[in-house]
Structure formats: C-alpha cells, structure tokens
C-alpha positions in Angstrom: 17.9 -26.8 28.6 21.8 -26.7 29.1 23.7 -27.7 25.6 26.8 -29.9 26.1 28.9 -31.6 22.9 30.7 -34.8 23.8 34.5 -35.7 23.0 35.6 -39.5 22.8 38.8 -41.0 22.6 41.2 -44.4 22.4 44.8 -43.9 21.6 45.5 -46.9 19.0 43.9 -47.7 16.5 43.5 -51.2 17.8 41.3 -50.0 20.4 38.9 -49.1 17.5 37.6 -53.0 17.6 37.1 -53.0 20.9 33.5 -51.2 22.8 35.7 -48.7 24.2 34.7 -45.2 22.2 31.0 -46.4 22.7 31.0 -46.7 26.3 32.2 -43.7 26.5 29.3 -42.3 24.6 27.1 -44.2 26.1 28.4 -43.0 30.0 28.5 -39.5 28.8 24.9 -39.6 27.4 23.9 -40.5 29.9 25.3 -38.1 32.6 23.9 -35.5 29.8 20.5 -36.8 30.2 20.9 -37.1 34.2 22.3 -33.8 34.7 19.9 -32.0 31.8 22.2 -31.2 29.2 21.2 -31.7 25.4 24.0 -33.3 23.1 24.3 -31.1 19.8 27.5 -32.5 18.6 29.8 -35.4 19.5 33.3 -35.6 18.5 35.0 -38.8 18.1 38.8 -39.1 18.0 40.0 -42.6 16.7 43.6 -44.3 17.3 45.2 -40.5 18.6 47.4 -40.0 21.5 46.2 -37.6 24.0 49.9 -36.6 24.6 49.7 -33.4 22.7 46.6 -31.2 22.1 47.3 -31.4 18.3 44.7 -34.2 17.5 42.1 -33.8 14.5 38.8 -34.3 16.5 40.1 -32.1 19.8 40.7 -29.0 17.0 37.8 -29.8 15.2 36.0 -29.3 18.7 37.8 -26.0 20.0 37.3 -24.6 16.4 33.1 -25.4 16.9 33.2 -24.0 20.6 35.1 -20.8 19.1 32.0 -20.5 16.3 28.9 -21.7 18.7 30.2 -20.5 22.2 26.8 -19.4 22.5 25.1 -23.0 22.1 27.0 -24.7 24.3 27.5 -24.4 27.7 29.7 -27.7 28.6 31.9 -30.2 26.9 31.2 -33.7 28.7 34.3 -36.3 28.7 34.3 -39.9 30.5 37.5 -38.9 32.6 40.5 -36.5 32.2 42.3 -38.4 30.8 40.2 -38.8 27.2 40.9 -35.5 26.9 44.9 -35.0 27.6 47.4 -36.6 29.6 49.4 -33.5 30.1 48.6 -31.1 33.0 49.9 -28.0 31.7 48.0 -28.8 28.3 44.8 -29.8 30.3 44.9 -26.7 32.0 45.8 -24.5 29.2 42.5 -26.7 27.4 40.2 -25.7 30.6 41.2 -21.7 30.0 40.6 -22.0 26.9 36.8 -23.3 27.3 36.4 -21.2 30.0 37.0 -18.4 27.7 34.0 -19.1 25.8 31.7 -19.7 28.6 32.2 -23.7 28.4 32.4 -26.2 31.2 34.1 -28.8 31.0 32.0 -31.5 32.8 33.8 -35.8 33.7 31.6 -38.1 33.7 33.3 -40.2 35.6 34.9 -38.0 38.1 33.4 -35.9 40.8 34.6 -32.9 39.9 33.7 -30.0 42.1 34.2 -25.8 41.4 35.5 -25.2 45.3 39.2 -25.5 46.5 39.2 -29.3 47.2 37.5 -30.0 44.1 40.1 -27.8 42.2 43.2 -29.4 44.1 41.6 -33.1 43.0 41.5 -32.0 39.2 45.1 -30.6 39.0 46.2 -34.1 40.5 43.7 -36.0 38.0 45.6 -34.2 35.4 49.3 -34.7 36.9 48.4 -38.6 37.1 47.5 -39.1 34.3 50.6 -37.6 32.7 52.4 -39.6 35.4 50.8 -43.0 33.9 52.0 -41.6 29.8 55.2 -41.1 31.1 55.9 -44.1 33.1 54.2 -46.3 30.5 56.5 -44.3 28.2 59.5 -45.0 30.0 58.6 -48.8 30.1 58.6 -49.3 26.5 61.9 -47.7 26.1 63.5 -49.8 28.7 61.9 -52.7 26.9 63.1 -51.6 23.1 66.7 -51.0 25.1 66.4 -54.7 26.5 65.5 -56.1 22.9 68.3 -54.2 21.2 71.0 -55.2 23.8 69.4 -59.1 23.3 70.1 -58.8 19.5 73.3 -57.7 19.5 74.2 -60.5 22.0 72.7 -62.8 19.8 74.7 -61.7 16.7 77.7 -61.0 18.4 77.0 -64.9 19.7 76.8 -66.1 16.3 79.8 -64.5 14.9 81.7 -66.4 17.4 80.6 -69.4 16.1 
C-alpha cells in the first residue's frame, strides 16, 4: 500500500473555531482511502499565512519527507492553495518533493501529470497568489481610507 502524510491549513487563528482544519482532514482521508494511500503522519498548521514557505508545520513536514523519503510516496492537500499562495514558492515546494520521490496529490483538484494537467496547476498556483494579493491590496486601500477619515475628523474638530 502507497504511504501519503497529510498537511492542513487556515490562515488566522480565528479560523481555528471554525470546522475548517477538520474538513480538510476529513476530505483528504478520505481521497487517501479512495485512492489507496495509508496516512502515517498528518501535519496541522494553525492561524499561519501560506504567503511564505516559512511556516512551523510546512518545515516540520519537508524536514520528515527529507528523513522518511522512503515511507512516503505522496503528500495529500485539500487544494493548492493550503499549501502556498505563491507560484514560484509552490513550485519551488513541488521540486523539492519531487526530489525525494513525493507526490504531491489535491484532493480537491483534478490534477493530472500530462501537459494540460501541468498548464492547469501552474494557473492554480498563479490564482491563488492573484486572490493574496488582491485581498492584500484591499485591506490597504481600506487602512488608507480609515486613516484619511481620521485625519478629517480631527482636522474637523480642531476647527471647531
């Protein structure tokens, strides 16, 4: 039987009350079972961004692939974007797995090892650091708009 280990993740730490990380784990087992892979480890990341690859659990994992390469043969993820939202990083994270004879497996997307299937990950990947960024830029413009309300509110009450 095929080993796999499992990597979870929600970005706030509000997230944590939510069923989120279990569904996850739940979807994933699930494929695992389906597909015939055996779970030996799961890795949890609570409340961390996926905008950079320096998260406790996701090192935790690459330093366990890099001692048991031999005893597993995929890491399973609901979607892309659990693991990163940056496309050079997801792709540097693939090579990486790749290099110890790991798969890296979605359980939510249809992922497929032929041209087509390779073209729809890299765009995965690029949309989902499209949606950090733009969500990214929106909360700027939104601390810009507050800080321009203040200071019309104070400069309104110095007038006074």
């Amino acid at each position: 039987m095929k080993k796999a280990i499992i990597y979870t993740r929600v970005a706030s730490r509000a997230q944590l009350d939510g069923s989120s990380l279990e569904v996850q784990k739940r979807i994933c087992s699930e494929f695992a079972l389906k597909n015939g892979y055996e779970i030996v480890k799961v890795f949890v990341e609570k409340g961390e961004s996926a905008i950079t690859t320096n998260r406790t659990q996701l090192q935790a994992l690459l330093a366990y692939i890099a001692k048991s390469s031999n005893e597993v043969d995929g890491l399973i993820i609901y979607k892309i974007d659990r693991l990163t939202r940056n496309a050079v990083d997801y792709a540097l994270l693939k090579a990486q797995l790749s290099k110890y004879g790991v798969i890296l497996i979605t359980a939510r997307e249809n992922l497929e090892d032929t041209p087509v299937g390779r073209l729809m990950e890299t765009m995965i990947a690029s949309c989902a650091q499209y949606e950090s960024e733009m969500r990214s830029e929106k909360i700027k413009q939104g601390m810009r708009a507050a800080k321009l309300q203040r200071q019309e509110v104070l400069t309104k009450q110095k007038v006074r």
